[in-house]
C-alpha positions as CSV (number, residue, x, y, z in Angstrom):
1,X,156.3,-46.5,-31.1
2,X,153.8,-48.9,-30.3
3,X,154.0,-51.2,-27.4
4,X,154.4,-55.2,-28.1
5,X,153.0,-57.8,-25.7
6,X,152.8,-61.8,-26.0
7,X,149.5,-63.4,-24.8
8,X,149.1,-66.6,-22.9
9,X,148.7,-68.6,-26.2
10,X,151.9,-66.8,-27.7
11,X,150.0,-64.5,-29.9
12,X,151.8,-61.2,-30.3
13,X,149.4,-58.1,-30.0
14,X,150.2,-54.4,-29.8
15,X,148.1,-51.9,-28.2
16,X,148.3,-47.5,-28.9
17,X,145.9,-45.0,-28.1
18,X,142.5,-45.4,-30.4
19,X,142.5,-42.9,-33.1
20,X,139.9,-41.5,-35.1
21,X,140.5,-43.6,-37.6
22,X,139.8,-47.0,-35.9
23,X,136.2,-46.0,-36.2
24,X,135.2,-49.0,-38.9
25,X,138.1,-51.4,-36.9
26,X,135.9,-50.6,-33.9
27,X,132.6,-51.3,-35.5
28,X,133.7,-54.6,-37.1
29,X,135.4,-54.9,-33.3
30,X,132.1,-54.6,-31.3
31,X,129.7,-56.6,-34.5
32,X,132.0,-59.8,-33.6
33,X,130.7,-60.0,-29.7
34,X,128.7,-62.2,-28.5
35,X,125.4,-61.3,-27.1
36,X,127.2,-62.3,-23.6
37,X,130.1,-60.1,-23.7
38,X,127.8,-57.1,-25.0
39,X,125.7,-57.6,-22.2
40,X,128.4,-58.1,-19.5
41,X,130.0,-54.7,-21.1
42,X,127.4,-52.3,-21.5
43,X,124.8,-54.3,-18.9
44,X,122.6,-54.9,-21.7
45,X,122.8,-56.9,-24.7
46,X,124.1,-54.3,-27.5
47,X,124.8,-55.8,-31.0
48,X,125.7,-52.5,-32.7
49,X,127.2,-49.3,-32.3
50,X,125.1,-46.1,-33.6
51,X,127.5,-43.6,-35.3
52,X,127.4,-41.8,-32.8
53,X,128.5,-44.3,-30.2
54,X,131.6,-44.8,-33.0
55,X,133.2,-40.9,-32.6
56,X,132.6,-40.8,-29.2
57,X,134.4,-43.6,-28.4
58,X,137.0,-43.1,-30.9
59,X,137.4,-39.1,-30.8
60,X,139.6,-38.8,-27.3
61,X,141.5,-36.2,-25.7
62,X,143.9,-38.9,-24.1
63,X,143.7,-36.5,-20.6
64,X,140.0,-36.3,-19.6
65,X,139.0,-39.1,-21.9
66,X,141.6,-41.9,-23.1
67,X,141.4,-45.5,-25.0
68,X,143.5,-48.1,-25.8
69,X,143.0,-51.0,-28.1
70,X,144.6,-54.2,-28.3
71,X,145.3,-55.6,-32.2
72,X,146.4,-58.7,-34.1
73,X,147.0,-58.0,-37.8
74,X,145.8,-54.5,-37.5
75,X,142.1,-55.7,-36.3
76,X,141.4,-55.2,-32.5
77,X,140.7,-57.5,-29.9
78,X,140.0,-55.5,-27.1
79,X,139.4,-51.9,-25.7
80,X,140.0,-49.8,-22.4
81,X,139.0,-46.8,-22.0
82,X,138.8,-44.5,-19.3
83,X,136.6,-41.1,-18.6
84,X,137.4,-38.6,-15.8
85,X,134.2,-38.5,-13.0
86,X,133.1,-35.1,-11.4
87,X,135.9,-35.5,-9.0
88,X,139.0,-34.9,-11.4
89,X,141.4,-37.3,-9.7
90,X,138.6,-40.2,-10.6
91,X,138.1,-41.5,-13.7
92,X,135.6,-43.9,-15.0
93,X,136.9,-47.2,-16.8
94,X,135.8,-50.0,-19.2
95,X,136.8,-53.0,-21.0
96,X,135.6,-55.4,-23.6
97,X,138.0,-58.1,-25.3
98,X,137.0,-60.3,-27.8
99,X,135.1,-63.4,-27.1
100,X,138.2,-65.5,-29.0
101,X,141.0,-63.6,-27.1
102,X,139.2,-63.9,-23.9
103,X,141.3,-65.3,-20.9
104,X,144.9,-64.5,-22.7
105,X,145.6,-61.6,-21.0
106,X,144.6,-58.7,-23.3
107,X,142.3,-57.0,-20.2
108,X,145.7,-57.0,-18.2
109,X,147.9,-55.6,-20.9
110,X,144.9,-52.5,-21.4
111,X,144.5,-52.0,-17.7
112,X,148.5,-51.2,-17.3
113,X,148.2,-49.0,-20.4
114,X,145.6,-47.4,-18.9
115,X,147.5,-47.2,-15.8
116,X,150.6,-45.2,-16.9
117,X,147.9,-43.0,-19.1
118,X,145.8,-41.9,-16.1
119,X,148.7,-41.5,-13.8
120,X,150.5,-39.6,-16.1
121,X,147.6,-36.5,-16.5
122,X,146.9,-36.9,-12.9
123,X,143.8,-39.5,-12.2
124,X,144.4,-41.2,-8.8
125,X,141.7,-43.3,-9.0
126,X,140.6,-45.6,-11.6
127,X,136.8,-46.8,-10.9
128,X,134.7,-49.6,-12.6
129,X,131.3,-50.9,-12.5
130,X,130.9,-54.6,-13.7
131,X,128.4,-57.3,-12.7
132,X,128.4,-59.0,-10.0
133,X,128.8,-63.0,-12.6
134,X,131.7,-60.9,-14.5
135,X,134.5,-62.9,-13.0
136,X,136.6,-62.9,-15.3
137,X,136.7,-58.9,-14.7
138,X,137.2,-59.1,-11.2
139,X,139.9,-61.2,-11.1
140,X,141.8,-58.9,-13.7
141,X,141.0,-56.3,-10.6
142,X,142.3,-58.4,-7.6
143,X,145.1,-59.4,-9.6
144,X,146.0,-55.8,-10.9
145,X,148.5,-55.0,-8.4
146,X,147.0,-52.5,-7.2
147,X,145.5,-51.6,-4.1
148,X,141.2,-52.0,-4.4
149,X,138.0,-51.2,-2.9
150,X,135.1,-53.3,-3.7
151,X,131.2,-52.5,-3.1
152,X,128.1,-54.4,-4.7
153,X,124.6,-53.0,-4.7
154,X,121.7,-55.1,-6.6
155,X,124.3,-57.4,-8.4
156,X,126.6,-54.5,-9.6
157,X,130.2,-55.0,-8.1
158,X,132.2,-51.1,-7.8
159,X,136.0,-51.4,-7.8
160,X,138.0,-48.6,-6.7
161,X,141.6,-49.3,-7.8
162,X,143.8,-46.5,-6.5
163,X,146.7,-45.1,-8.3
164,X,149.2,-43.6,-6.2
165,X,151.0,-46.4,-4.7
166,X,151.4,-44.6,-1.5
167,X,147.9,-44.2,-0.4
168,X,146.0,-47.7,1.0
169,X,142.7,-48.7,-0.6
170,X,139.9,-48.4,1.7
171,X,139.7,-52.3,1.5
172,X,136.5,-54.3,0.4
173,X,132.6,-54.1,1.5
């Protein structure tokens, strides 16, 4: 069953695990970003995806490697994905929502997906690099509900958001 959620606008959206076969949803996905979101994504600005980029980011193992999308009318509108770090109880995560759907809520609704996926295989940690202008990510951080860690080196911002509700974060730097 695929999970429903209502935007701030009153859109419906559903979000599931990417598949395989989302690969041309996902290249239409990331050809309709602005420069500006590319950039603020992947730190540089990045108007297509190679083939390549396509199966990796569609081909998961939803343990050591999950994504979830967000859609309306079976297009998506966002993606967050995650991607376990040497240490296996870390994992690595991303987002990148649709300059449109922007500021409705979408990066919340993939971060608790994301969540429940990572604490369900065992990652205690989720960890993202964003920069340092990207409010709009670091407020879905602060706001997660979950305890964080923040550093910044040279304009990049690193968010620890730890998992298991039990153990503090080691607060901000």
């Amino acid at each position: 069953m695929t999970p429903s959620h209502v935007l701030r606008d009153g859109t419906p959206v559903t979000t599931r695990p990417i598949s395989t076969s989302d690969d041309e949803r996902l290249t239409r996905f990331h050809e309709s970003l602005s420069s500006e979101t590319t950039r603020l994504r992947f730190f540089a600005v990045h108007p297509h995806l190679s083939r390549r980029e396509t199966a990796r980011f569609t081909d998961v193992d939803h343990v050591h490697r999950e994504a979830w999308v967000a859609l309306v009318h079976d297009e998506i509108i966002g993606v967050g994905r995650y991607e376990r770090l040497t240490n296996p109880l870390d994992a690595e995560v991303a987002f990148v929502v649709a300059d449109r759907w922007q500021g409705l809520g979408v990066g919340p609704i993939l971060l608790r997906q994301l969540t429940d996926s990572a604490r369900a295989v065992g990652i205690r940690r989720l960890v993202a690099e964003t920069l340092a202008e990207n409010r709009r990510m670091l407020d879905m951080f602060a706001h997660s509900g979950l305890p964080i860690a923040r550093s910044m080196v040279q304009g990049v911002v690193t968010v620890t958001m730890t998992l298991d509700e039990s153990a503090p974060a080691d607060g901000d730097s």
